[in-house]
C-alpha positions as CSV (number, residue, x, y, z in Angstrom):
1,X,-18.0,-6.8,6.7
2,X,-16.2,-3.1,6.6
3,X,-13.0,-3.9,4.3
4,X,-9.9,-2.8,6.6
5,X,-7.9,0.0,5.0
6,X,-4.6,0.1,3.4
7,X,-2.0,0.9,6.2
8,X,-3.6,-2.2,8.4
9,X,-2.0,-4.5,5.8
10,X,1.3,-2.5,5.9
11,X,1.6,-2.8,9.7
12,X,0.7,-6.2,9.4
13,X,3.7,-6.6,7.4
14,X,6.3,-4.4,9.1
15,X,5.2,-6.5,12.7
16,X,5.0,-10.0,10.4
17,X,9.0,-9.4,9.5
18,X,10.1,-7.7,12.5
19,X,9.3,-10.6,14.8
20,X,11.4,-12.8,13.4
21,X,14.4,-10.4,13.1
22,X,16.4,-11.6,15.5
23,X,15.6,-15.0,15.8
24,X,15.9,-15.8,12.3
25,X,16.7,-13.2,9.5
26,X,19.9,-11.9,11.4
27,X,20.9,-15.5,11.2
28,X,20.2,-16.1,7.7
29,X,22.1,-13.1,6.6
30,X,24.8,-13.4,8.6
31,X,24.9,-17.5,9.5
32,X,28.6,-17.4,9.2
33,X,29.2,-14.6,11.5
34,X,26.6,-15.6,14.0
35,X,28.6,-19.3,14.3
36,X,31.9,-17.8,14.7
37,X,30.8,-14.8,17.3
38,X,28.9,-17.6,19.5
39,X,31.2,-20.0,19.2
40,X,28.9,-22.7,17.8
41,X,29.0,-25.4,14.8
42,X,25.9,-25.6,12.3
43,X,24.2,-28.5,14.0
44,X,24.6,-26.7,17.9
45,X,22.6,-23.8,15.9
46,X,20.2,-26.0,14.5
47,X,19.7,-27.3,18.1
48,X,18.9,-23.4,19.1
49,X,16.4,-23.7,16.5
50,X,15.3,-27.0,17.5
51,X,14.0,-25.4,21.2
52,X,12.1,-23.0,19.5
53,X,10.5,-25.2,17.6
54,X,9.0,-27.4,20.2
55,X,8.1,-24.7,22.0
56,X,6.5,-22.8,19.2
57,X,4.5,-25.9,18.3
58,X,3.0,-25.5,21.8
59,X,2.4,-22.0,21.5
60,X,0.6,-22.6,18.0
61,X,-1.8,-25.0,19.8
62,X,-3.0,-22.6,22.5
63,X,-2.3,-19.4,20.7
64,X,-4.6,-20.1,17.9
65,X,-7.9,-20.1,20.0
66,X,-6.8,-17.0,21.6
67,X,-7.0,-15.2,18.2
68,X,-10.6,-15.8,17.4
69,X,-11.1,-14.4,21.0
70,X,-8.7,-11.0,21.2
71,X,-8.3,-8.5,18.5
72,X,-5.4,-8.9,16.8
73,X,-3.6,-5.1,16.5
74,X,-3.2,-5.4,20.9
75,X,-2.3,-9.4,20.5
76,X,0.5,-8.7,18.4
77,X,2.0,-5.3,19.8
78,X,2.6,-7.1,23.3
79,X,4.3,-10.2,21.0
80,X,6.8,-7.4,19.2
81,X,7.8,-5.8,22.5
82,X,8.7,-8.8,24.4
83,X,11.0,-10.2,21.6
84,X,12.5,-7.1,21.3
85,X,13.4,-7.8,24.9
86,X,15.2,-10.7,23.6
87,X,17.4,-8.9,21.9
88,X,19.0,-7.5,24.9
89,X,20.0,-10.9,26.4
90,X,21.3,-11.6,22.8
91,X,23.2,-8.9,22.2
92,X,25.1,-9.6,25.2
93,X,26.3,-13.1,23.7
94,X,25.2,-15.6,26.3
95,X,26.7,-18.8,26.3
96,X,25.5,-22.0,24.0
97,X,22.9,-23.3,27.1
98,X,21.4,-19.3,27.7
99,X,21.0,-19.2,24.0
100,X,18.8,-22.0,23.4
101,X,16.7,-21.0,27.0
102,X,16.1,-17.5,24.6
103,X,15.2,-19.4,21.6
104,X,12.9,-21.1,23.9
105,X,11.6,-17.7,25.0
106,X,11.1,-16.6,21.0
107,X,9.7,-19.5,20.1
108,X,6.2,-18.2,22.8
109,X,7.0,-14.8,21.7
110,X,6.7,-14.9,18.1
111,X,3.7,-17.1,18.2
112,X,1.6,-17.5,21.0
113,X,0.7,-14.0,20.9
114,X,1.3,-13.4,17.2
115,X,0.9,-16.0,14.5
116,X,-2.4,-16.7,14.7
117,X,-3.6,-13.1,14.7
118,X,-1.3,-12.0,12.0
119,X,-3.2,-14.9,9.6
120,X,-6.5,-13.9,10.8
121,X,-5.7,-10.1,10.4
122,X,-4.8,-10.7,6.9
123,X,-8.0,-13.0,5.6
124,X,-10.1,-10.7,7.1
125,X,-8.3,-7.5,5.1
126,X,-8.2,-9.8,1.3
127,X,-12.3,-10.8,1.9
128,X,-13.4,-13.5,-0.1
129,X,-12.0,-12.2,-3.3
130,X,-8.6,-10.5,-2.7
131,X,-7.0,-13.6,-0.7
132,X,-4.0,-14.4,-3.3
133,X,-3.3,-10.7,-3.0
134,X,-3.7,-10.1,0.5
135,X,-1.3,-13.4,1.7
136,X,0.9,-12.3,-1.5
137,X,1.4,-8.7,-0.4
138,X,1.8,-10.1,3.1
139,X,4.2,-12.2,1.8
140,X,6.1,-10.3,-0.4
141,X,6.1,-7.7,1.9
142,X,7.6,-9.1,5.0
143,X,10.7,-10.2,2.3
144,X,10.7,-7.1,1.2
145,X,11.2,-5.3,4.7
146,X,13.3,-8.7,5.6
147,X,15.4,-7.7,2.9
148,X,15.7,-4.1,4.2
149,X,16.8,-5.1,7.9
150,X,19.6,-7.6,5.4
151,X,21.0,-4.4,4.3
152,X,20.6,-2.5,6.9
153,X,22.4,-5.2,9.2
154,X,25.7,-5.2,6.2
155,X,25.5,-1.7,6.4
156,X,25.8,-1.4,10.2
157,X,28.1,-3.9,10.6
158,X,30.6,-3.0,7.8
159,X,30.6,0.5,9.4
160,X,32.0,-0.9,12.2
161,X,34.6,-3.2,10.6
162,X,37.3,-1.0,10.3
163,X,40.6,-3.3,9.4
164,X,40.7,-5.5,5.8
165,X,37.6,-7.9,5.4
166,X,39.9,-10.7,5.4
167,X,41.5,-10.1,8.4
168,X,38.5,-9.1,10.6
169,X,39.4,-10.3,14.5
170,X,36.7,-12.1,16.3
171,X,36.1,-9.0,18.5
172,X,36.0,-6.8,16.2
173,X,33.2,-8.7,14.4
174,X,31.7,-9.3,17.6
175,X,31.5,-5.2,18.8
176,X,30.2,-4.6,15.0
177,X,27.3,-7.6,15.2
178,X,26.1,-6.3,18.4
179,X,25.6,-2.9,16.8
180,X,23.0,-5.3,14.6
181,X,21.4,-6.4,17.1
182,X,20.6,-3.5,19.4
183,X,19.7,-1.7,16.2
184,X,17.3,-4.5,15.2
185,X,15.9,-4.6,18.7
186,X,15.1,-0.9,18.6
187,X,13.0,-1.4,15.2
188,X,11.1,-4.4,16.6
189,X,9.9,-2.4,19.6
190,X,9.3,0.6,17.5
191,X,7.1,-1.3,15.4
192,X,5.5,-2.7,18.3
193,X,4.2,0.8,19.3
194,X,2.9,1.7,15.7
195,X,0.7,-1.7,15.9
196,X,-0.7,-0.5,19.4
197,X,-1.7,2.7,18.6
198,X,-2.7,2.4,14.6
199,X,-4.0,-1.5,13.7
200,X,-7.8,-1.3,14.8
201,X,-10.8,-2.4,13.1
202,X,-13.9,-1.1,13.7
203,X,-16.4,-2.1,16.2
204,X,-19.1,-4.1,13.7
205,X,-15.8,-6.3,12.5
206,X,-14.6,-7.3,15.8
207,X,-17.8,-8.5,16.6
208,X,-18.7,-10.1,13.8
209,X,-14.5,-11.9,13.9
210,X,-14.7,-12.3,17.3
211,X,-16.1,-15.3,19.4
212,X,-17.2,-15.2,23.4
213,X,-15.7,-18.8,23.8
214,X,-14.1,-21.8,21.9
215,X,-16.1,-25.1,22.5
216,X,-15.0,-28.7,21.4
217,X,-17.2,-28.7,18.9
218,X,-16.3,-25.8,17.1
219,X,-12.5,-27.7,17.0
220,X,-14.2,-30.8,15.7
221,X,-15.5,-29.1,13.0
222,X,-12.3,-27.6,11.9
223,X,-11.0,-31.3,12.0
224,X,-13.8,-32.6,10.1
225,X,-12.4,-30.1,6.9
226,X,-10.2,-32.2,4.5
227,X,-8.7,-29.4,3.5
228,X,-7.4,-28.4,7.4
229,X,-5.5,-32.3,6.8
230,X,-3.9,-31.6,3.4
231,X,-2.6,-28.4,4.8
232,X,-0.6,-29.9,7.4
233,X,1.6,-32.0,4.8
234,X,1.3,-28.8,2.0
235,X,2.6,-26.1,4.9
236,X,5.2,-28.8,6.4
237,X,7.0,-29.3,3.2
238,X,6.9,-25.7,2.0
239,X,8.1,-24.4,5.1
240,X,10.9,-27.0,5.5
241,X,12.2,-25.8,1.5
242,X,12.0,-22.5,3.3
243,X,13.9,-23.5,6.2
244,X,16.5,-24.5,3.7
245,X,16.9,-21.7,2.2
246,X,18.9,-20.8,5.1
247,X,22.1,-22.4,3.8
248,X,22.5,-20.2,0.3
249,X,24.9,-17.9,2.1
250,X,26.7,-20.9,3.5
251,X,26.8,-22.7,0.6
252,X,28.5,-19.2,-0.9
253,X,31.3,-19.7,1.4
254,X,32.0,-23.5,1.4
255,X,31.4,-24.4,-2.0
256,X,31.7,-20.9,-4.0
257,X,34.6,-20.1,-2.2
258,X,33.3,-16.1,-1.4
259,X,34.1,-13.8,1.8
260,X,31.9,-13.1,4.7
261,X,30.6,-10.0,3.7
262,X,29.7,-11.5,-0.1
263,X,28.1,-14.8,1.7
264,X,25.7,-12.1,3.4
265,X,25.6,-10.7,0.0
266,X,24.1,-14.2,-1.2
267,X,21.5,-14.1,1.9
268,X,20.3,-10.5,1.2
269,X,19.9,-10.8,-2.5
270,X,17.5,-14.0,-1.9
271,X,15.8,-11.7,0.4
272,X,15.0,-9.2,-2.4
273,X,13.3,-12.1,-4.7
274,X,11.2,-12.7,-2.1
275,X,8.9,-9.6,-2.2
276,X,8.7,-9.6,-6.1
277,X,7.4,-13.6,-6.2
278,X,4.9,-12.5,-3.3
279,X,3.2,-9.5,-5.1
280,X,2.9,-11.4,-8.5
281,X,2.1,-14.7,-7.7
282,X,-0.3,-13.2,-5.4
283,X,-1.9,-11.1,-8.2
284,X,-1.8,-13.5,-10.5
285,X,-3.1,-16.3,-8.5
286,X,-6.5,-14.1,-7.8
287,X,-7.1,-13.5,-11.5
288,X,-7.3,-17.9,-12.0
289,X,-6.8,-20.0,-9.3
290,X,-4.7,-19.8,-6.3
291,X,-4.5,-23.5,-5.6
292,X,-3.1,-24.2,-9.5
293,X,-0.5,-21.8,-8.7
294,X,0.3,-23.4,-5.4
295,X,0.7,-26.6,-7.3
296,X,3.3,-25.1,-9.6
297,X,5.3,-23.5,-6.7
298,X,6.2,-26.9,-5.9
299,X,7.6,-27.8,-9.7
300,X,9.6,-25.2,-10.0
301,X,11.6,-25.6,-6.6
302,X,11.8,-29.3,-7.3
303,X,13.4,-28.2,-10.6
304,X,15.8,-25.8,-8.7
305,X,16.9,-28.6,-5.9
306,X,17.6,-30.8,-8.9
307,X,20.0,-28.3,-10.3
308,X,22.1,-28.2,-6.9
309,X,21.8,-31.6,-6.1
310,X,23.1,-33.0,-8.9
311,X,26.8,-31.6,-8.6
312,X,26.4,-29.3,-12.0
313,X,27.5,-25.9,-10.1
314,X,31.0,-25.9,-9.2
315,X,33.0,-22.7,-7.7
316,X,33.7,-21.6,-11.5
317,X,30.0,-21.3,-12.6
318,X,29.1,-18.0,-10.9
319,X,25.8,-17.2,-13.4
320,X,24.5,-20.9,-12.9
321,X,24.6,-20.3,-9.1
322,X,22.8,-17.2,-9.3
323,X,20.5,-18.6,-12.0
324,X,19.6,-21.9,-9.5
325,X,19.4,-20.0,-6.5
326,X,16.9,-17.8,-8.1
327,X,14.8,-21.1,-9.2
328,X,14.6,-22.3,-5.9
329,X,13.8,-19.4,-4.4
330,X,10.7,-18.7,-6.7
331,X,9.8,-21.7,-6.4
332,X,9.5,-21.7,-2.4
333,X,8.7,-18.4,-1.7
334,X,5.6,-19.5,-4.7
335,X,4.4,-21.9,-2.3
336,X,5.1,-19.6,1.1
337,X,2.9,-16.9,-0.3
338,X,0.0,-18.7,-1.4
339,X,-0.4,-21.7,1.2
340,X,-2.7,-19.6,3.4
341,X,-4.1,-18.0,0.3
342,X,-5.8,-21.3,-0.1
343,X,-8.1,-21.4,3.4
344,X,-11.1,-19.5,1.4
345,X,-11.5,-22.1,-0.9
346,X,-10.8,-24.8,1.3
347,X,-14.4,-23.8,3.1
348,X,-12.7,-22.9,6.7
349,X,-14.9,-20.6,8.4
350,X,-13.4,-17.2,9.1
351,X,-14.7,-16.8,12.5
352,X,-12.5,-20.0,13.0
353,X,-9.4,-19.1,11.7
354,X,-7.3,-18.8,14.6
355,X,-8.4,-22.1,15.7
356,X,-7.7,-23.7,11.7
357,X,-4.4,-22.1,12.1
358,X,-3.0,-23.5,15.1
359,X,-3.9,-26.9,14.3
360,X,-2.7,-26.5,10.5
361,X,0.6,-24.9,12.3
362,X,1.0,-28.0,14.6
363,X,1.6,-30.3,12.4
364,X,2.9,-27.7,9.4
365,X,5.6,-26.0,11.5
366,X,7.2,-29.2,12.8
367,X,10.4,-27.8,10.7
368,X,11.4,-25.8,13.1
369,X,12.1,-28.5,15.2
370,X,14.1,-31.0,12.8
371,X,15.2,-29.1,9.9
372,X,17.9,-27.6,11.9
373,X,19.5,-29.7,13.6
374,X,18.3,-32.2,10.3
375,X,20.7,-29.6,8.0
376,X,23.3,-29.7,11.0
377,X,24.3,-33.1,10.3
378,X,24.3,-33.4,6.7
379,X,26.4,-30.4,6.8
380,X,29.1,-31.2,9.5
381,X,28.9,-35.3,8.1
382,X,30.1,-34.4,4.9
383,X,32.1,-31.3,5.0
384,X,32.0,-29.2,1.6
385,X,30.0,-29.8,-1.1
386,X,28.9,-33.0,-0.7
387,X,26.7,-32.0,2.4
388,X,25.2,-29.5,0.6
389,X,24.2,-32.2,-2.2
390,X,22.7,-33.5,0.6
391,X,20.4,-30.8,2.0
392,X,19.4,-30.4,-1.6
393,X,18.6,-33.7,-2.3
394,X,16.4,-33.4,0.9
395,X,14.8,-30.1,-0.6
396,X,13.9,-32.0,-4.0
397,X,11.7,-34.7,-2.0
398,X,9.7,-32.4,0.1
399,X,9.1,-30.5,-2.9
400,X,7.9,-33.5,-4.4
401,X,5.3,-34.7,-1.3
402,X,4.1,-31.2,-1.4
403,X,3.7,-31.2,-4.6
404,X,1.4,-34.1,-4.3
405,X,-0.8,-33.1,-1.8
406,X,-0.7,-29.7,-3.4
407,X,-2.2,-31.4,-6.4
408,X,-4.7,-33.2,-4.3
409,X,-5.9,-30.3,-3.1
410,X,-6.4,-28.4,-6.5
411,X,-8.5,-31.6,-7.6
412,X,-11.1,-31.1,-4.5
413,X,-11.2,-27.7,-4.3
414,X,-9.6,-25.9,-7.0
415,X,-12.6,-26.2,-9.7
416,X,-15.3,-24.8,-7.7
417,X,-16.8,-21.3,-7.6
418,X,-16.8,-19.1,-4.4
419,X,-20.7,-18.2,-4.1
């Protein structure tokens, strides 16, 4: 098979990020804007997230199929373009029940057309011995242009702040985050049209990726693969330390005490470690063994959500909150980068990848249904720190279970040789 060149793995990044711009990274960045503007507390937010979920967990069932029949570049162009549309009905701030009926709409957007291909896309560009790079880079990458629309969002919003920080007005911080959003919306679409016209493989590869139909069987036989199994729990409990990731820039302004606009500071600087971990785990996990590195990923952000749960950071210890957040986020952006790495070794056929993917994706994404509104409550239970001890104590045993299974799956798989 043709290698694909360069620039396909950089679209693939730029549409990987984009996507999820407005449903997610905006949020992220600015979580204690976007709960003041809309009027919501953390658990109606983690309800939003909720719809998506279940209707993303759909869309992963019968999007994955679709991806070993469809090639990918046209798949995913059509996915950017219609959530860009959802940027338009968000900008206008639509009330608590139209905002979870738009999640609802992201949740098919940003997958059904799009996840599967984006995974298949990248396997097929890493071969069978650049996979720790290629999901590294993909990785990395999409924190690294997350990180950009971060900034870019602080920048375009602080441009159109004009009184003192600490007296912003709700309008005013309304009429600036809707300058965000409409910018973000733009760059989605934009991106959209770069995929359409530039992410083509040639003719051999599409044939050779492609199948006519999916049968029964062929699903059997990605259910048969131990390896589809153990990364269900592995994805599940990486993605849910991801999900908590979320509440850094929160936990800046309840329990550090810091403004708005130095809370999104917390949430874009996390964004920047991101695309560093990616590229050198990634690079480093091709030259031994991506499934020993996976395995270690987990350690180090049980380490980290040991260090926050266990009440040592207080509002005075600045460099220890830095220091911690930075373990965590290794750790878990460690694990994020390298849990499709793994899919070589783990024997799943390529031509059935975007079948492997929406089962593994079923079961592994499930956090986008409960982490939420899961977060929500410990949050709003026990106002202040305490709630964040919780969310971190909750971070600490997922790390631990995937851990586990993590190890499990370096024991069957990790010792043996590609042919």
């Amino acid at each position: 098979m043709k290698k694909a060149p360069w620039y396909f793995l950089v679209l693939l990044i730029l549409a990987g990020e984009s996507v999820f711009i407005l449903p997610f990274v905006l949020s992220r960045v600015f979580r204690p804007t976007v709960l003041e503007v809309f009027g919501l507390d953390n658990l109606q937010l983690g309800l939003c997230f909720s719809v998506y979920g279940i209707v993303a967990l759909l869309s992963y069932l019968f999007g994955g199929p679709l991806a070993d029949k469809f090639a990918p570049g046209k798949l995913i162009a059509v996915a950017l373009w219609m959530t860009a549309l959802g940027g338009l009905v968000y900008a206008t701030f639509p009330g608590y029940a139209v905002l979870k009926i738009l999640y609802g709409y992201w949740g098919f957007t940003t997958i059904f057309l799009f996840w599967a291909p984006m995974i298949k896309a990248t396997r097929i560009w890493g071969g069978s011995d650049s996979q720790g790079k290629a999901f590294g880079f993909l990785d990395g990458g999409r924190g690294l242009v997350g990180a950009l629309f971060g900034a870019m969002g602080v920048l375009v919003f602080s441009l159109f702040i004009s009184s003192e920080i600490s007296e912003v007005t709700i309008s005013e911080s309304r009429a600036a985050f809707q300058q965000v959003i409409l910018v973000s919306a733009g760059i989605v679409a934009l991106v959209g049209m770069l995929v359409w016209f530039f992410m083509k493989l040639d003719k051999q590869t599409e044939q050779e990726i492609m199948l006519e139909k999916i049968t029964t069987s062929q699903v059997k036989e990605v259910l048969t693969l131990p390896s589809v199994w153990l990364l269900m729990i592995i994805i599940l409990c990486a993605y849910l330390c991801y999900k908590i990731t979320d509440v850094f820039s929160l936990y800046a302004k309840d329990v550090m005490f810091y403004s708005h606009v130095q809370s999104a500071q917390v949430g874009t600087f996390l964004l920047f470690i991101r695309p560093l971990v990616g590229v050198v785990i990634g690079v480093v996990a091709d030259r031994s063994q991506t499934t020993f590195w996976l395995v270690v990923g987990f350690i180090v952000s049980l380490l980290g959500a040991l260090l926050f749960a266990t009440e040592i950071i207080t509002s005075s210890a600045t460099v220890l909150f830095f220091a911690s957040t930075l373990v965590v986020a290794t750790g878990v952006y460690a694990t994020r980068s390298l849990y499709f790495a793994v899919m070589e070794k783990g024997k799943i056929p390529l031509v059935l990848t975007g079948t492997a993917v929406g089962l593994i994706s079923l079961i592994g994404y499930t956090p986008d249904i409960f982490a939420g509104p899961a977060m929500g409550y410990l949050l709003e239970n026990s106002p202040g720190a305490k709630g964040h001890q919780h969310v971190f104590w909750m971070l600490a045993l997922f790390s631990f279970i995937g851990g586990i299974a993590a190890f499990y799956y370096h024991r069957l798989y990790g010792k043996k040789k590609q042919h």
